[in-house]
Every structure is written in structure tokens, then in C-alpha cells.
C-alpha positions in Angstrom: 19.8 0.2 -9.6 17.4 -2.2 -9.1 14.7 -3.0 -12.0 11.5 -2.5 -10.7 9.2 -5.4 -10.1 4.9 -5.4 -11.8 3.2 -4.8 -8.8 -0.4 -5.9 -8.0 -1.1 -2.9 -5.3 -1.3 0.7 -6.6 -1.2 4.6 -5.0 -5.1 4.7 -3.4 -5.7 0.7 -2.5 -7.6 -0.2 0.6 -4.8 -2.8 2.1 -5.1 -4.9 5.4 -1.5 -5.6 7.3 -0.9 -9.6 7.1 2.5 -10.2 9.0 4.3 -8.1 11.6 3.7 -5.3 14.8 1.1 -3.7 12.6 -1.2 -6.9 12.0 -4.8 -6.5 11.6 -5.1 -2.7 10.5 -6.3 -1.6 7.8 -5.7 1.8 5.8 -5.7 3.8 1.9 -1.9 3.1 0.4 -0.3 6.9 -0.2 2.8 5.5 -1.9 4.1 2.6 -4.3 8.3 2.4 -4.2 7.7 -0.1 -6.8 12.0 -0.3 -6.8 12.5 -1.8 -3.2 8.7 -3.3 -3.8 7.5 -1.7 -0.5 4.1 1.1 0.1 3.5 3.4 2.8 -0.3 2.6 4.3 -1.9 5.6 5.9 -2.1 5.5 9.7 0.2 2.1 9.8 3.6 1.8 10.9 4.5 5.3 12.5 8.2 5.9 13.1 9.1 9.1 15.0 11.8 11.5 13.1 14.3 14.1 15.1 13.9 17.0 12.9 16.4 20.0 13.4 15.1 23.3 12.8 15.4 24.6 9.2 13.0 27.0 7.0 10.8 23.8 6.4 10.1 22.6 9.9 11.0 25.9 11.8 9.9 24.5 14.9 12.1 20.9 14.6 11.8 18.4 17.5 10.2 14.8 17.4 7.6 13.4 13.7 5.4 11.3 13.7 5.1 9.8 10.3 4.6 6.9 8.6 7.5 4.6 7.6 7.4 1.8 4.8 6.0 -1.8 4.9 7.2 -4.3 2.4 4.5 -5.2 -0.3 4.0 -9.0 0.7 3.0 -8.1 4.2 0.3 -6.7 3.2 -2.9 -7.4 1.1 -5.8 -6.1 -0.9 -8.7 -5.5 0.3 -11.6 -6.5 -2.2 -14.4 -3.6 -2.8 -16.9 -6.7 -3.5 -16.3 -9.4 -0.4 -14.7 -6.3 2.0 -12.0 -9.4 2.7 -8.7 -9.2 2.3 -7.9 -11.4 -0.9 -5.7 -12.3 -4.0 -5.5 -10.3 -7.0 -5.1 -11.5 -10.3 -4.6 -10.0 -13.7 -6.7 -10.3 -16.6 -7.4 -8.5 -20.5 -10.9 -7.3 -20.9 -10.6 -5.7 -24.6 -7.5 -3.9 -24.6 -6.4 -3.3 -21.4 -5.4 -5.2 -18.2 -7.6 -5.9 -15.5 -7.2 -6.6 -11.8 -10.0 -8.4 -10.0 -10.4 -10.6 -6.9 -9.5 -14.1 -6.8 -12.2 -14.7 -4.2 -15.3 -13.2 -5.5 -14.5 -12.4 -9.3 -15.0 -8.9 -8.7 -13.1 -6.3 -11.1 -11.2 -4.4 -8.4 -9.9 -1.0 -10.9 -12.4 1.5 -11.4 -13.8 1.4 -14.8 
């Protein structure tokens, strides 16, 4: 199994799509799968799913969803500058801290 990797992009980040079909957009991340470092962004990369019918999905046929996008191709978006930008990590007191590279902003709520 592979060890996961300290991420920089947590469950509830506003992230903007840097590389592939999907650049440009914007959305909330819903999930972290911190071991194959990749997130799945709401309303970004939808892959359609043939479901048979079973007790979950009684109806089955064709899903929409939303597949998994590899962590570096995409980026946090800053609450302070609204731009896309680094993140670094910092200690303020006790804990770690992430904040924007660009405008020194503290990115985690606190």
C-alpha cells in the first residue's frame, strides 16, 4: 500500500482546475484520497457510470458523477486575493497553519 503523501488541499477547499479538459472551472473539493494524492471537485470532471439495477439504484441505466482529478492539476483558491495561489505552511503557537503565498492571508478557519 502506498504511504500517503501531507497534502496542502483538504475536504471543503475552493480549488480552480490548472491542467487538462476541465481547465478554468472552479468548484468546493468533496473528497481528499490522500493515498493516490488525487480529490474529487464538485461539478468537475463528470464520467458517466452503467449501473445495473440492484436494491440501491432500482432504476440502473446511465450516472452522471464525478470522477477524480490528480492533486497537482489543480490549485487553491485564496479566500483573501479570490486568485488561485500557492499555499504554504506555517506554526502560529501550537498548531500548523496554511496561508497564501500571494497575499499572506491565513487560509484555515480560525
Amino acid at each position: 500500500m502506498k504511504r500517503a503523501k501531507n497534502l496542502r488541499i483538504k475536504k471543503g477547499d475552493t480549488v480552480r482546475v490548472i491542467q487538462g479538459k476541465e481547465n478554468g472551472k472552479q468548484g468546493k473539493v468533496l473528497r481528499v484520497l490522500a493515498a493516490d494524492q488525487r480529490v474529487v471537485v464538485e461539478r468537475v470532471n463528470f464520467i458517466k457510470r452503467h449501473v445495473r439495477p440492484s436494491q440501491k439504484t432500482p432504476q440502473g441505466g446511465v450516472i452522471e458523477r464525478e470522477a477524480s482529478i490528480h492533486i497537482s492539476n489543480v490549485q487553491l483558491v485564496c479566500p483573501g486575493c479570490g486568485q488561485p495561489a500557492r499555499v504554504g505552511v506555517r506554526m502560529e503557537g501550537d498548531e500548523k497553519v496554511r496561508y497564501c503565498k500571494k497575499c499572506n492571508v491565513q487560509v484555515d478557519k480560525g
